[in-house]
C-alpha positions in Angstrom: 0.0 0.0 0.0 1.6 3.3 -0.9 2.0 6.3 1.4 -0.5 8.3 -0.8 -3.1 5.7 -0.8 -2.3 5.2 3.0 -3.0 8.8 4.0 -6.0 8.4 1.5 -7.1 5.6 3.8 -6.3 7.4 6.8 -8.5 9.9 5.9 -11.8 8.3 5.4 -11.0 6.2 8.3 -10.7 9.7 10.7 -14.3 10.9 8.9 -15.7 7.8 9.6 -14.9 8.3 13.1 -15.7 11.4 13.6 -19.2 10.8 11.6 -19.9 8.0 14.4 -18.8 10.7 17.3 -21.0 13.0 15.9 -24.3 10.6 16.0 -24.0 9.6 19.8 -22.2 12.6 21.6 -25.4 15.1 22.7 -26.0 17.9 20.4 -28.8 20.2 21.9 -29.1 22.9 24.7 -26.1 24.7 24.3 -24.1 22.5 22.0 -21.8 24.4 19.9 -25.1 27.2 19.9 -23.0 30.1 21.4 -20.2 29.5 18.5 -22.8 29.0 15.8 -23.8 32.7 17.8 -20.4 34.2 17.1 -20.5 33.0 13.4 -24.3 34.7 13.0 -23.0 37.8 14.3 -20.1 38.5 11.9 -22.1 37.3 9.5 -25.0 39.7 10.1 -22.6 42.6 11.1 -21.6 41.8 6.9 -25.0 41.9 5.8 -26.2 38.1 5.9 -29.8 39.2 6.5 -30.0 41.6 3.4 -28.7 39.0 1.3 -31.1 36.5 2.8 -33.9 39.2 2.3 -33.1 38.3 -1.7 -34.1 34.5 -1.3 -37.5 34.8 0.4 -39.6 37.5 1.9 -38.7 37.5 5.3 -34.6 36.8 5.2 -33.7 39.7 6.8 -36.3 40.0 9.7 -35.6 35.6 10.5 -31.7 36.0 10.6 -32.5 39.0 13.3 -34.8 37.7 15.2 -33.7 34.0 15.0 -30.5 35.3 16.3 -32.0 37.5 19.0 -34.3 34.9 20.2 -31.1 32.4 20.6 -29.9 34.3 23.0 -32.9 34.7 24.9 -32.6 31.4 25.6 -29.2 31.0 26.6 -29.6 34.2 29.0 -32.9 32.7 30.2 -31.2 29.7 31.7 -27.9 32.1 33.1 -25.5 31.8 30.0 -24.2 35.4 30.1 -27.3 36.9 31.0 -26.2 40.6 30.5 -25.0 39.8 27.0 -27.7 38.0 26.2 -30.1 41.2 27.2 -28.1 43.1 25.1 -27.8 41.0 22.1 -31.5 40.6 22.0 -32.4 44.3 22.0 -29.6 45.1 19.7 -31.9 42.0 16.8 -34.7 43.6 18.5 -33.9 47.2 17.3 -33.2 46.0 13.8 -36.3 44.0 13.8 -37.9 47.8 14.2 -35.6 49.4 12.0 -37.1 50.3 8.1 -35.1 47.2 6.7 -37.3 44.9 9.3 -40.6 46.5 8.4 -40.1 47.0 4.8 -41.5 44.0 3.7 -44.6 44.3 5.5 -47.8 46.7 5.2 -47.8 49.5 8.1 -51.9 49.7 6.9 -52.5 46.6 8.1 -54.6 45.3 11.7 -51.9 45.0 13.7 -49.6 47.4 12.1 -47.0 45.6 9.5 -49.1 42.8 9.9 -49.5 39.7 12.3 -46.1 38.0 11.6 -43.9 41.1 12.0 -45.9 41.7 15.4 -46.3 38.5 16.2 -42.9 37.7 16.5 -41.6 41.2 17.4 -43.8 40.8 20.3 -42.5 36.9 21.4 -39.0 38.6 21.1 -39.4 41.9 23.1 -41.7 39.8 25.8 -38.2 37.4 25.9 -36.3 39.9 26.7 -38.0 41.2 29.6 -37.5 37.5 31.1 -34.1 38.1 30.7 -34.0 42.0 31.9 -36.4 44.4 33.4 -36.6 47.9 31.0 -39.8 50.4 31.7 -39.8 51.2 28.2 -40.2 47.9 26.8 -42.2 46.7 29.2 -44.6 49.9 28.1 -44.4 48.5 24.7 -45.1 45.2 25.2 -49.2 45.8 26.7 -49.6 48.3 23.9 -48.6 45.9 20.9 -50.2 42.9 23.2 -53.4 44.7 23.3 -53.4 45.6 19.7 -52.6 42.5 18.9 -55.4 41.3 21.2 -57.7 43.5 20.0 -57.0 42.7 16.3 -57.9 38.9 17.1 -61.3 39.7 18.9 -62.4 42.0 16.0 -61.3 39.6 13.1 -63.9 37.1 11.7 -60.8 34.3 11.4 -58.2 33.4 14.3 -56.1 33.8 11.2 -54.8 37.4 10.9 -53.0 38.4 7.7 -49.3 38.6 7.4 -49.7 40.0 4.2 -52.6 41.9 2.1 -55.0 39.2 1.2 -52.6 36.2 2.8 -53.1 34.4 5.8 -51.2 31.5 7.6 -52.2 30.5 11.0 -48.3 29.6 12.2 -47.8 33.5 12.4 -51.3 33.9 14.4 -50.0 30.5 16.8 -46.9 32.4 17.5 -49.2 36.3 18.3 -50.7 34.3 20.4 -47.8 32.7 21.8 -46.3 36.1 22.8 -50.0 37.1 24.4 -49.5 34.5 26.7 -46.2 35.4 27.4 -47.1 39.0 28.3 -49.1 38.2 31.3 -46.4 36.2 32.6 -44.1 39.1 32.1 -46.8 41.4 33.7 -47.9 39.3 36.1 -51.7 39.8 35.3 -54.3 37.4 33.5 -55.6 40.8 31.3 -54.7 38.8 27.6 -55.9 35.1 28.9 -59.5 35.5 28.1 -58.1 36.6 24.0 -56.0 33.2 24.2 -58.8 31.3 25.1 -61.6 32.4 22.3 -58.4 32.1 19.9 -57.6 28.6 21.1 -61.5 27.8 20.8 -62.2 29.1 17.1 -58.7 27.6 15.9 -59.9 24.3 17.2 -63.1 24.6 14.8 -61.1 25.1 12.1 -58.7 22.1 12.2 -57.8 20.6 8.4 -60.1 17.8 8.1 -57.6 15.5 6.7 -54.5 15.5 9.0 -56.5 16.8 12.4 -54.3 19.8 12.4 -54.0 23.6 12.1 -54.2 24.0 7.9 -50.9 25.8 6.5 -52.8 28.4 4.6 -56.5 29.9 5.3 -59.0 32.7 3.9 -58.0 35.5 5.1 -61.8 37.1 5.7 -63.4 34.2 6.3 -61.0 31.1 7.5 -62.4 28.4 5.6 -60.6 25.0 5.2 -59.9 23.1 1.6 -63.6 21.3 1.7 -65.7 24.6 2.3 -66.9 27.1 -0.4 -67.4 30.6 -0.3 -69.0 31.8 -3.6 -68.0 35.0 -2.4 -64.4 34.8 -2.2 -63.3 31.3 -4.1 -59.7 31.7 -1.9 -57.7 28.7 -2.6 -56.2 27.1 0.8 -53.9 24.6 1.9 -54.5 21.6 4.5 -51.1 21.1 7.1 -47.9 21.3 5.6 -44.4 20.7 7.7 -43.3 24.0 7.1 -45.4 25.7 9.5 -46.1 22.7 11.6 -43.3 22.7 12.7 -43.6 26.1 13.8 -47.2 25.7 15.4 -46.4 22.9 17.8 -42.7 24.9 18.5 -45.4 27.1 19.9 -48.5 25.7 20.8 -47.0 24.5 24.6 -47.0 27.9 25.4 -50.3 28.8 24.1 -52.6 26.0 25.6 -50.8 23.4 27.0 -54.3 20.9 26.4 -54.5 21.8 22.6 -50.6 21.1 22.1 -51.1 17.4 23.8 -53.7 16.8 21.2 -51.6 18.3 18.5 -47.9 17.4 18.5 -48.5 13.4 18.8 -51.1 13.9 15.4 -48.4 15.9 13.9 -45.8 13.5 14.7 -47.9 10.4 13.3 -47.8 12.1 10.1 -45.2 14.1 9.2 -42.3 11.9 11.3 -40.1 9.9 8.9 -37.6 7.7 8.5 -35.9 8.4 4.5 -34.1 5.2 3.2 -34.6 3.4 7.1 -31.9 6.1 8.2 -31.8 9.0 10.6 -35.1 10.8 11.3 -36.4 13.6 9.4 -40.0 15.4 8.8 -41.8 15.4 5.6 -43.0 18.2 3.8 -46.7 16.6 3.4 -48.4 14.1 5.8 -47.5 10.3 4.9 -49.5 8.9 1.7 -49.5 12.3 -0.2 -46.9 14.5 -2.3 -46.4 18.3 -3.5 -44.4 20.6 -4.9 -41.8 22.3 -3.2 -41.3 26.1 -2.6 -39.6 28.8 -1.1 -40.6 27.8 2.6 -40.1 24.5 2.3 -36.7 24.2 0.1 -35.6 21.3 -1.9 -37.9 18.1 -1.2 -35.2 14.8 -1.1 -37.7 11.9 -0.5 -40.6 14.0 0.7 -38.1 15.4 3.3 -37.4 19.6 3.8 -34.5 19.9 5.5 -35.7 23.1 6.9 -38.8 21.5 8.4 -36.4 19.2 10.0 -34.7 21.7 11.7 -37.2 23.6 13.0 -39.0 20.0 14.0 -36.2 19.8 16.0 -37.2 22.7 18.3 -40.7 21.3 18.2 -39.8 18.4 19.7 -37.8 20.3 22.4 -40.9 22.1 23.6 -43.3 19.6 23.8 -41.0 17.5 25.9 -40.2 15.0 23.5 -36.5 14.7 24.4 -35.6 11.2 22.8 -36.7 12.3 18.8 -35.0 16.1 19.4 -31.8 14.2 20.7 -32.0 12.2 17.6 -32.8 14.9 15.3 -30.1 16.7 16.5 -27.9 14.1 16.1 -28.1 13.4 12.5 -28.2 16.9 11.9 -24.4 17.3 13.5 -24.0 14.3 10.8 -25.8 15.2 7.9 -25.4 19.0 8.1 -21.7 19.3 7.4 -20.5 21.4 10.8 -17.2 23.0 10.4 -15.6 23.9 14.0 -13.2 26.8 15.1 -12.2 27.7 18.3 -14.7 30.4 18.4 -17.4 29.4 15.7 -19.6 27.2 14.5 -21.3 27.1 11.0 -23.5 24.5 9.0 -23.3 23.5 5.7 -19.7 25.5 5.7 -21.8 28.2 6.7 -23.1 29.0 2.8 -26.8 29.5 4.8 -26.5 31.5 7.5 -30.3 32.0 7.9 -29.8 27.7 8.5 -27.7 28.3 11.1 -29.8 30.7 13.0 -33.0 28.2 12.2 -30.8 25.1 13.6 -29.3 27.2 16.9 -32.6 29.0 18.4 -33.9 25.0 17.6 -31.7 23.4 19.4 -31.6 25.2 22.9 -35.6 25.7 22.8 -37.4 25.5 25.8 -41.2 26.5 26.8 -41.1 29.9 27.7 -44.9 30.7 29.7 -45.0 26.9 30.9 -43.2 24.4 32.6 -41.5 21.5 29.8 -44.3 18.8 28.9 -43.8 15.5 30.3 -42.4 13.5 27.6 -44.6 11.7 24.9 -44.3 7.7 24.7 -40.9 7.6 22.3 -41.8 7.4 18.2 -38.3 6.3 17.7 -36.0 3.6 18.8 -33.0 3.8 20.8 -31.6 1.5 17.6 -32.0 4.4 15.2 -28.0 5.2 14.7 -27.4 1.2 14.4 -27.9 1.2 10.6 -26.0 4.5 10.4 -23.0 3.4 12.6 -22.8 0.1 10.8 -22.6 2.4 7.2 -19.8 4.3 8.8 -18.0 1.4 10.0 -17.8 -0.5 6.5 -16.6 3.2 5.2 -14.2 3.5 7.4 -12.8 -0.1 7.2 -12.9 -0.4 3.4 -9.7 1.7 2.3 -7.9 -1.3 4.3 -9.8 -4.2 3.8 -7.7 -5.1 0.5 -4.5 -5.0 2.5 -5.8 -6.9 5.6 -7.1 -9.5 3.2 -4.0 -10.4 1.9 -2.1 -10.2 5.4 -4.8 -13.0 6.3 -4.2 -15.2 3.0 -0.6 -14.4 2.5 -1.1 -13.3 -0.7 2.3 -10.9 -2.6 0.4 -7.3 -3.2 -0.1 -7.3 -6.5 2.8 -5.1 -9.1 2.3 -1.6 -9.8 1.2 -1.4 -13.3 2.9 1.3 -15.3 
């Protein structure tokens, strides 16, 4: 065996290895999330969100508020609390700034819409968890009771994120940040608006899948199998994309209605591509569609962004034995490259990835104490057919040479 071919071999052999680390060392809570932080922040300070602005509508307002939400998290459970507070009004501020709003209709109920106030409201209401400011606090009941307001006037639980366009993942997470108002205010004044929201969504549910549809009438909220002569809007029954989102945030809306929904959403979207690591489909089990600009590429039914987000899902709704494994085949699958001070995905080509796959993996309830965990919908076995693939890689550069050691068989002449 030549030197060349034996560094060659080396090499896959070290990959292998460290592929096989990868799948059993933990990987969530604050695994690697405060370099994949450091990463995010140069990348922003370069102008990562305007460039992810150009590759769907709301780039630039997901890297910010992704990145300041992360660190909510992290300063929520004492990981350089006063950093944390400051990194999270500094997304926060640019979340408010006119490249945050400028996607989004200031004519709209709430103003700029229900998913720019939506989640401009979950992070400002994080931050006060984190640190105490008059100001904000001020803030936080005014939007709340708009946003509360908005919700009791509309005749959908589905608000508009956009003229004429409604998904009820951005109204799950308005909610979300109602909820977490009164906990920051220590009143009840926004619980009775959460309730009648939680009771009309649950008339609403997609008939075929049990779940909250992706995509509703905006006027009227009807589902695939209803009419409305006077509208005709086209909408969509539950789609991964923003399931994933809904039952990251349902736990902290009605703890009841996300014990109904997250084992119904992991029946159907939970899967297993080529009997390998776990992954979540784009559509429920036993149908298809296209892909788009939310969900990305489809490889076997499977959106990698989906899965990612699933991951923080899983994490809220206690289900600690599917985000471990999720996790885990992410560190696999997802390429990391390590520095001493940063961590980046996919050699960091997506930084709005990165950001998705960090606030994901160190999520944690925010207005509620962490579910007690579902029964397990994967095995314990899940890495064996993924460890056995990684040993055969790494033991087939050398299997020709330990062959003939055991036959004692001459190597056989270099050919010219």
């Amino acid at each position: 065996m030549s030197v060349l071919r034996k560094a060659i071999a080396a090499i896959i052999t070290v990959l292998a290895l460290v592929g096989a680390v990868r799948l059993i060392l933990p990987a969530t809570d604050d695994h690697g999330v405060r370099r994949q932080l450091a990463f995010l922040r140069t990348e922003l300070e370069s102008g990562a969100d305007t460039d992810a602005q150009a590759l769907f509508p709301e780039g630039y307002y997901f890297l910010n508020v992704l990145y300041g939400l992360t660190w909510v998290e992290l300063g929520r459970r004492g990981v350089e609390p006063e950093r944390a507070a400051a990194e999270a009004a500094w997304a926060l501020s640019r979340l408010e700034s006119p490249a945050g709003r400028a996607p989004f209709d200031a004519a709209a109920t709430p103003p700029y819409g229900v998913f720019w106030a939506g989640w401009t409201n979950w992070l400002r209401g994080g931050l006060l968890t984190i640190r105490d400011d008059p100001a904000q606090r001020t803030r936080l009941v005014a939007d709340s009771r708009a946003l509360a307001a908005a919700f009791d006037a509309s005749a959908t639980p589905f608000l508009q994120a956009y003229p004429g366009q409604s998904w009820p993942c951005d109204s799950t997470v308005a909610v979300a940040s109602l909820r977490l108002a009164d906990r920051v205010t220590g009143t009840a004044e926004f619980a009775p608006a959460v309730d009648r929201w939680v009771s009309r969504a649950r008339g609403l549910l997609d008939p075929a899948t049990g779940l909250l549809p992706h995509q509703t009438d905006p006027a009227t909220g009807l589902l695939p199998h209803q009419t409305d002569p006077a509208t005709g809007a086209a909408v969509t029954g539950a789609r991964g994309t923003s399931q994933a989102i809904i039952q990251r945030f349902l736990p902290d809306v009605d703890p009841a209605f996300a014990r109904e929904q997250y084992p119904l959403f992991r029946e159907q979207f939970l899967a297993r591509p080529l009997g390998l690591g776990p992954a979540i489909r784009e559509y429920p089990h036993g149908t298809g569609g296209v892909a788009d600009v939310d969900s990305g590429p489809l490889i076997l039914g499977i959106s990698l962004s989906t899965t990612v987000a699933g991951l923080g899902a899983a994490r809220t709704n206690g289900d600690a034995s599917l985000a471990a494994a999720l996790a885990n085949f992410g560190e696999l699958a997802g390429l990391p490259l390590s520095t001493f001070t940063t961590k980046r995905y996919a050699f960091g080509l997506v930084p709005v990835g990165d950001a998705f796959l960090a606030w994901s993996k160190s999520a944690t309830p925010w207005t509620t104490a962490t579910p007690p965990a579902p029964p397990a919908a994967i095995s314990a076995w899940w890495r064996f057919p993924l460890l056995t693939l990684l040993l055969l890689l790494g033991l087939s550069p050398w299997l020709p040479a330990l062959r003939r050691r055991l036959t004692g068989a001459a190597p056989r002449p270099a050919t010219k």
